[in-house]
N, C-alpha and C positions, 0 to 999 in steps of 0.2 A: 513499386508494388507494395500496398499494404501489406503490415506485420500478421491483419489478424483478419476475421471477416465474423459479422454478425448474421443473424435469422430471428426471423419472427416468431415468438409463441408466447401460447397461453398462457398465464399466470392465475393461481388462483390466493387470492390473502390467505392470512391466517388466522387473520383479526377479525374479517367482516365477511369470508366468505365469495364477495365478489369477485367475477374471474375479467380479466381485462387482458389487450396483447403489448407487447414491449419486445424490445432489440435483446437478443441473450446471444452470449459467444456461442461463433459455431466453430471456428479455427484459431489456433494461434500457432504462427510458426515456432521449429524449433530452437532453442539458445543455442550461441556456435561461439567462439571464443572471437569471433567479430560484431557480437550481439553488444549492442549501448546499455550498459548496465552502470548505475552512479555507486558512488561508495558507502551511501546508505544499503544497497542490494537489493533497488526496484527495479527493474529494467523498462526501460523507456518508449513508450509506444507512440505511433505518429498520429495521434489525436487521441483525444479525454474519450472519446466514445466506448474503447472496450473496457477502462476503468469504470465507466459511467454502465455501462450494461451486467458489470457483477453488482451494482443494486438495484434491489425491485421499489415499486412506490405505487400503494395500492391508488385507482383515479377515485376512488370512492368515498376510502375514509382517512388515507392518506399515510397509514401504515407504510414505513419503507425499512428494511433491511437487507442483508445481504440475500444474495438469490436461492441462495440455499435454504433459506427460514419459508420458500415458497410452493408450491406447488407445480410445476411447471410440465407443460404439455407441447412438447416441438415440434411445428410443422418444416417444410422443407422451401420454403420461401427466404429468401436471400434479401439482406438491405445491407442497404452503401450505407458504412461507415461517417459520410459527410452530413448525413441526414440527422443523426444527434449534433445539441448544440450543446457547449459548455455551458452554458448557464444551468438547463437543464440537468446535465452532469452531475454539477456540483451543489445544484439545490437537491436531490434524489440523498446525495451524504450530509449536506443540512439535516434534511429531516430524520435521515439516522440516526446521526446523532443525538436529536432534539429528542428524538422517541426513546432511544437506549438512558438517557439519561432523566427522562420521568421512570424511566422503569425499573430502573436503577441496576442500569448492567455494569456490570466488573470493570475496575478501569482499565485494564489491556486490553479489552475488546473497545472500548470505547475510542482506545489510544489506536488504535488499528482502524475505526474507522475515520479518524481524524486524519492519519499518514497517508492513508489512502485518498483523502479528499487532494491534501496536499499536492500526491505525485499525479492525480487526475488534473487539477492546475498548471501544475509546471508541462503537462504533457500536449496542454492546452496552449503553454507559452502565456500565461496568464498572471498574474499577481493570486498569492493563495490565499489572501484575505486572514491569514493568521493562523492557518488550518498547522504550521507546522510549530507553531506555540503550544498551540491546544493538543495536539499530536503529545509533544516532552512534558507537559503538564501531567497528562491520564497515563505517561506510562512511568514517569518518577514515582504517582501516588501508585502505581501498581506492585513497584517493586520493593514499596515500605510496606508491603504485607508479606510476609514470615510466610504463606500458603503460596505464592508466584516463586515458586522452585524450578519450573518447567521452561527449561532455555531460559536460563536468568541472565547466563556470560554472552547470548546473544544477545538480550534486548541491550545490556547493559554496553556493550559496542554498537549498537543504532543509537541508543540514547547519546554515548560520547558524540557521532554523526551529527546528531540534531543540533546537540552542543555548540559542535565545530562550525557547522554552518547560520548558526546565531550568534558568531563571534563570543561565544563564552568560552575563550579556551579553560580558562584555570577546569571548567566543570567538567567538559570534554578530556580532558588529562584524566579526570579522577575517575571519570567513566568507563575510559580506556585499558585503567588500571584493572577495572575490577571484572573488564570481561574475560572471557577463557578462549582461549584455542582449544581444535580439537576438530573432529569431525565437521563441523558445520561454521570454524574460523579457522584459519589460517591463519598462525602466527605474524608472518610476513605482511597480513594485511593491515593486523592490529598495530604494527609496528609503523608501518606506512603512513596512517592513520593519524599516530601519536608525532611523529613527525612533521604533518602537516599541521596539529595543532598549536605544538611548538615555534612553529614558523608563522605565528597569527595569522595565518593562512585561510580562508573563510569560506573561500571559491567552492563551488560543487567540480566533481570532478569523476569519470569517468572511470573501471578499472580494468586497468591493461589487459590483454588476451589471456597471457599467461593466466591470471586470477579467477578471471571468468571460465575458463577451459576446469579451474581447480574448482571452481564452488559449484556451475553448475551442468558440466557436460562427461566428466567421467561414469558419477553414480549423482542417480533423484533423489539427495537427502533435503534439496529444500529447494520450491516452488518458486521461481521469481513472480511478486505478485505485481 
């Protein structure tokens, strides 16, 4: 049984006005401390399609952003998730990208639509074509800005992640270093983490019940996206 379930509706751009329809989430089940969550802290869905349905992409003038930059009108018509392809997917965060970066959006959001393309690839079981490069790129230059104060010891433990998973420990260590426990890490995880880095360890990997039960099913301080 699918994790999530899509519906069809209206979108209207924001650029050009055009209104056109497209697949937007109608359900996602809830996290359980048996839910596939990797140690980046995207949780894993069983196809690129409900990654692929949080961007819009105008058919007009080609405008795409996340769905919320959209106008959106939902009818009550249901579509099978098999019906998105990955290709499509993952061109929809191309052009996000392409578009945020003539417009010159901030690099953690740009790094955010990069991660995303990523975990929409791997969800696909696909090669990400580099998206998880381009992902530690926008958000290293994010956090040489003295203004990105807001969850900084978080990114800065995804970033150690990305690291780890591009076989760059020494940078993943220093990363590790600099993130915080608290609310929204777990000491225990960062420790985990720094562990496996140590252990030139590179593999992606899963995190145990316990952790998942800890980050995301006691209290909603943060969305698996």
């Amino acid at each position: 049984m699918l994790d999530f379930s899509l519906k069809i509706a209206k979108l209207e751009c924001p650029a050009c006005s055009h209104s056109f329809t497209s697949a937007v989430p109608a359900f996602v089940s809830q996290v359980t401390s048996e839910s596939s969550i990797e140690t980046d802290l995207h949780r894993i869905y069983s196809s690129s399609a409900f990654r692929g349905s949080t961007v819009g992409m105008c058919t007009k003038c080609g405008y795409a952003s996340w769905l919320r930059a959209f106008k959106v009108s939902a009818d009550e018509q249901n579509v099978e998730a098999e019906k998105s392809t990955t290709e499509a997917d993952l061109r929809k965060y191309a052009r996000a990208y392409v578009y945020g970066k003539q417009h010159k959006l901030n690099h953690l959001e740009l790094g955010l639509i990069a991660l995303n393309a990523s975990w929409c690839a791997r969800d696909a079981k696909v090669a990400d074509a580099g998206w998880m490069s381009i992902a530690r790129e926008e958000l290293e230059r994010a956090l040489r800005h003295p203004s990105n104060r807001k969850d900084r010891g978080f990114y800065q433990f995804l970033l150690g992640e990305l690291c780890r998973q591009e076989s760059d420990f020494k940078k993943a260590l220093q990363h590790f270093d600099l993130s915080v426990a608290g609310q929204r890490l777990p000491e225990s995880l960062i420790t985990r983490q720094k562990v496996q880095a140590r252990s030139a360890d590179s593999a992606r990997t899963l995190l145990p019940p316990y952790l998942v039960e800890n980050l995301f099913c006691p209290v909603k301080t943060f969305n698996a996206a």
